[in-house]
N, C-alpha and C positions, 0 to 999 in steps of 0.2 A: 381698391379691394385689398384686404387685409389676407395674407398666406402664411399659414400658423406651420412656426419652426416645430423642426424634431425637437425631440427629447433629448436629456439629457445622456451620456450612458453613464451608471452606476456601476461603482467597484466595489467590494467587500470581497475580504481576503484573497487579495489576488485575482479573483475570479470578475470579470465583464457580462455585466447587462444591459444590451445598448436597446434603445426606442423600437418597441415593439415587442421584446423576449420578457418569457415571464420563466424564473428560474429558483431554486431551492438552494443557500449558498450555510453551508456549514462552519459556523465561527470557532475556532477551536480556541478553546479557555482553559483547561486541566484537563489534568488524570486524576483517577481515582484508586488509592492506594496499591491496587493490582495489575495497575498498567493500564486498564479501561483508558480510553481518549473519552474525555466530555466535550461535547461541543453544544454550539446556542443555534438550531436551526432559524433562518432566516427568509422566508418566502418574500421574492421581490415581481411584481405588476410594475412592469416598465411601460406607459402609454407608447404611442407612435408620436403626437403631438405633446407641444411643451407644455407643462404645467406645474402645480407644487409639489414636491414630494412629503408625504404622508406617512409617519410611523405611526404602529397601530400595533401593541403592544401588552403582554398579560402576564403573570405568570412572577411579577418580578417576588412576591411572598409566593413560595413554592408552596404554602396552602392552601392560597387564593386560587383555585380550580374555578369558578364561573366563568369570569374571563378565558382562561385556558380554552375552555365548551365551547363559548362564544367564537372565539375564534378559529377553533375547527369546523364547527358549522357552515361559518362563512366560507371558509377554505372548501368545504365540498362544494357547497352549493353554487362555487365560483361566481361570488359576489365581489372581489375585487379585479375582476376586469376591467380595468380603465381606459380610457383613451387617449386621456390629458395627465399629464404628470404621473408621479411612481407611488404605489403603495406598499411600501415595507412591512411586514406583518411576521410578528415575534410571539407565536401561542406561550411558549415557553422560556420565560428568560433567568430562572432560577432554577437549573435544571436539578442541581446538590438537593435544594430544599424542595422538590418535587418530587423525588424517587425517595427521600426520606420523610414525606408528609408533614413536612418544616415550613415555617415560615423562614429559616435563617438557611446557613449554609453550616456544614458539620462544626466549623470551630466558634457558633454561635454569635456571628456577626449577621448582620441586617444587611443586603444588598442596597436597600431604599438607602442606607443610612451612611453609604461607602461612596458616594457619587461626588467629585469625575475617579476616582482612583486613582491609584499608582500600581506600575508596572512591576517593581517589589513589595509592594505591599503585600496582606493576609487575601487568602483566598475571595473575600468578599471584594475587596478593593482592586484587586488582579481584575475580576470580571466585569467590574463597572470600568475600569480601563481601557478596558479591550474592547468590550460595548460601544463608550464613549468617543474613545480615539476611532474606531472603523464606520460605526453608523453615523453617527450624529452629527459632523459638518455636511453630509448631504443633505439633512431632511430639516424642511421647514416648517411641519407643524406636526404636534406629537398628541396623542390618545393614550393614556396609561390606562390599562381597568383594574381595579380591583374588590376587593372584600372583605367585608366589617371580621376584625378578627376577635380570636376566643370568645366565642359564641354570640358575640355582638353582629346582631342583624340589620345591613344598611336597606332601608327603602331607596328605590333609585334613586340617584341623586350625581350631579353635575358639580365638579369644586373645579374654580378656575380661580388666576393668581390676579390680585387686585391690581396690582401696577402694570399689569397686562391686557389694553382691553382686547388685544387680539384672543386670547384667550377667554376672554368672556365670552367673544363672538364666537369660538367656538362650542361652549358650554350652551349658549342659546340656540345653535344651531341643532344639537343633540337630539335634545326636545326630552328629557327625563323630567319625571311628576315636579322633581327641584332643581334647582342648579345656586349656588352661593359663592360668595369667592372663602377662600383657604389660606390660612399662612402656610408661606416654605419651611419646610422645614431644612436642618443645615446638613448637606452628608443625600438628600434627597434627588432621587433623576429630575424633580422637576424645578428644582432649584438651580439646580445645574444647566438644563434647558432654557430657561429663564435666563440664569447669565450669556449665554449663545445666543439669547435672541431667537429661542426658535417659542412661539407661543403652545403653551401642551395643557390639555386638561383631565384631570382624575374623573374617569365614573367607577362611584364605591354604589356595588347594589350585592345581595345576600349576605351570606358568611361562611365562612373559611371551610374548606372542606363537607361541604354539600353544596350540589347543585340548586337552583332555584330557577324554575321555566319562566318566571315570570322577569327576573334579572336579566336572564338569557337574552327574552326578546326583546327588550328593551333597548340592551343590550347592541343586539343585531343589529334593531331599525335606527338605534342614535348614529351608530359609525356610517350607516348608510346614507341617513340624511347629513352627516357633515362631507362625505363625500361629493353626493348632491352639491352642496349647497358652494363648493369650492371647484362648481362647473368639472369636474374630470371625467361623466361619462357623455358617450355621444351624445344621445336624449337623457333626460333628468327621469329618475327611477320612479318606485312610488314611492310617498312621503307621508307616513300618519301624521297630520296635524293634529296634535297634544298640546294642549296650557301648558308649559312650566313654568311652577311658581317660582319666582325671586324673593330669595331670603337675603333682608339684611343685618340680622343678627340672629346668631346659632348661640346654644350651653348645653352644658351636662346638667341633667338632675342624679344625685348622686345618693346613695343608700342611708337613711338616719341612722340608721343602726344594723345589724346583724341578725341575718336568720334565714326563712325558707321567703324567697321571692315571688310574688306573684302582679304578672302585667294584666291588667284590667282593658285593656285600648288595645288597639289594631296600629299595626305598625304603618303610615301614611294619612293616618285620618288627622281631621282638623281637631282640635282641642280648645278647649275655651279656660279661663284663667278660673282657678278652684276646684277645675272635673278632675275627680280621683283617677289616677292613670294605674296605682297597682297598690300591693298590700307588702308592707314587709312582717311578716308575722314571727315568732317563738314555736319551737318545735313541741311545743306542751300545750298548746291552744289556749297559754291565758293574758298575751299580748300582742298588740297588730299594732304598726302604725303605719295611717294610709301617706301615698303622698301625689299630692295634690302639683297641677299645673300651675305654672309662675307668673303665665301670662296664656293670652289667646296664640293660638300658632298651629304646628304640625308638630305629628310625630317623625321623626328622620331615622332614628335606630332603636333597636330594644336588644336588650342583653336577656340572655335566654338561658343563662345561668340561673340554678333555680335554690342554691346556698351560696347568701353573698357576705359579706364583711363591710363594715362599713366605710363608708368611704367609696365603696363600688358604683363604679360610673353605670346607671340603671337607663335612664329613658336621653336622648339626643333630639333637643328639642330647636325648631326655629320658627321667627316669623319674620 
C-alpha cells in the first residue's frame, strides 16, 4: 500500500507555507514616487499531500481585467482548495499598469516583454526579477490569462508552446472552444517558463478593459478542469465536457484599405472560404470593399475598432 508524502513547504519572501496552510504573501516590487510601497499579492493553497505546484496567474497587461475577475471569483468562491500539491494564484501581477489602466508600466515598457529581468534594470524588468527569481523555481506548471488588446476581441481560446507537449496537454485539458500552439515570444513570462522547464499555457478570451461573462466562465471552468485533471483535489470536481477545436494553422486578415469598419460574422463561428466576414467602407457612402474568407475555418478575434487604417489587423482567423 502506497502512503502519499506531505507537501512541499513553500517560501516567498521570507515568509513559510508548509502542507496544509493557505496564506496571502505580499511581494514587494517598488514605490511609487510618494513613498507608496507597491507590492504583487500572492495567495498560496498548500495541499496536505504531495503534488504539483500550480501558478495561476492574470493581470501581467494591467488592462487585461478579465483574468483579474476570473481570478477573484475563484478566490471567493474558494475553488482553489487543494489537497494534492500548491496553487499559487496572482489576480494581479502588473499592479503600475492596473491602477493606471495601462497595459505597460509608467515608463512604457511591457512586463510580458521584460522576462526573466534584472535586479537593476527599468521598472519593468525589476518586477519580472523579482517575480521570477521568488516564484518561479517552485512551480511546475503555469496558467497565464489574458486579453485581446486595443479593442481586439479574443473568442476563448488555448495557446500552448509547440516544443512543449506538456503544455499542450495542458491547453487540452482546459477545454476552451480552441486551443492552438503559439510562438514565444523573446522578453515573454512564457518564454522564460519554457526555458525552466516549467510547461505554461496562455488563455486569451475578451478584451482589454471590459469584462466579458462569457470569457469569465470559461475562464473559471478551464482552471478548474486542469486542476482536475492533475488529480489535486480529494474527489475530482465537476468537469463541462466541451469539444475544443485544434487549430493547426492561425492568420490575420488585415484591412484593404481605410475607413469606417464593419464585422459581418460572430466572433467563434465557423466560416467557409469566400463568406464575406465584414465591410470596409468610405465615409461618403460611395465605396466599400468586402472582405472575404481565405479559406474554411473559424473566427478566433474581431477588432472592434470601427475607423481603421490599412494595414489594420481586422478578423484572427484559424483552421
Amino acid at each position: 500500500m502506497d502512503v502519499e508524502k506531505d507537501n512541499k513547504t513553500i517560501t516567498i519572501n521570507g515568509e513559510s507555507i508548509a502542507p496544509g496552510e493557505q496564506k496571502s504573501v505580499a511581494l514587494n516590487i517598488a514605490r511609487l514616487p510618494t513613498g507608496t510601497l507597491i507590492d504583487i499579492p500572492v495567495h498560496v493553497f498548500n495541499g496536505k499531500k504531495s503534488g504539483p505546484t500550480v501558478l495561476v496567474q492574470a493581470g501581467l497587461h494591467g488592462d487585461e481585467i478579465n483574468g483579474v475577475e476570473t481570478l477573484r471569483r475563484m478566490l471567493q468562491e474558494k475553488k482553489f482548495n487543494v489537497k494534492k500539491g500548491a496553487v499559487m494564484v496572482v489576480p494581479i501581477l502588473n499592479i503600475f499598469g492596473f491602477i493606471h489602466f495601462s497595459r505597460d508600466v509608467p515608463d512604457g515598457k511591457d512586463v510580458n516583454r521584460s522576462f526573466p529581468g534584472r535586479k537593476t534594470g527599468s521598472l519593468a524588468s525589476r518586477i519580472a526579477h523579482t517575480y521570477a527569481s521568488q516564484l518561479l523555481p517552485q512551480v511546475d506548471f503555469g496558467i497565464d490569462l489574458h486579453t485581446g488588446g486595443s479593442q481586439r476581441h479574443n473568442h476563448p481560446q488555448a495557446r500552448y508552446t509547440q516544443e512543449d507537449p506538456k503544455s499542450k496537454m495542458l491547453a487540452e485539458s482546459f477545454g476552451a472552444p480552441f486551443h492552438f500552439a503559439s510562438k514565444l515570444i523573446t522578453g515573454s513570462f512564457r518564454k522564460t517558463t519554457f526555458k525552466m522547464g516549467i510547461p505554461t499555457m496562455v488563455y486569451e478570451a475578451g478584451e482589454s478593459m471590459r469584462f466579458d461573462e462569457n470569457a469569465i466562465a470559461f475562464g473559471m471552468q478551464g482552471i478548474q478542469n486542469v486542476l482536475n485533471g492533475l488529480n489535486m483535489f480529494s474527489k475530482s470536481e465537476p468537469k463541462e465536457e466541451k469539444q475544443s477545436v485544434h487549430l493547426e494553422y492561425t492568420r490575420w486578415v488585415r484591412a484593404p484599405r481605410a475607413g469606417m469598419f464593419i464585422p459581418e460574422i460572430a466572433n467563434g463561428q465557423s466560416i467557409q472560404k469566400g463568406e464575406v466576414l465584414g465591410l470596409v467602407t468610405d465615409t461618403y457612402a460611395k465605396k466599400n470593399k468586402k472582405i472575404k474568407a481565405p479559406f474554411d475555418g473559424y473566427v478566433l478575434c474581431i477588432n472592434h475598432q470601427a475607423v481603421v487604417n490599412q494595414g489594420d489587423a481586422l478578423f484572427h482567423l484559424g483552421r
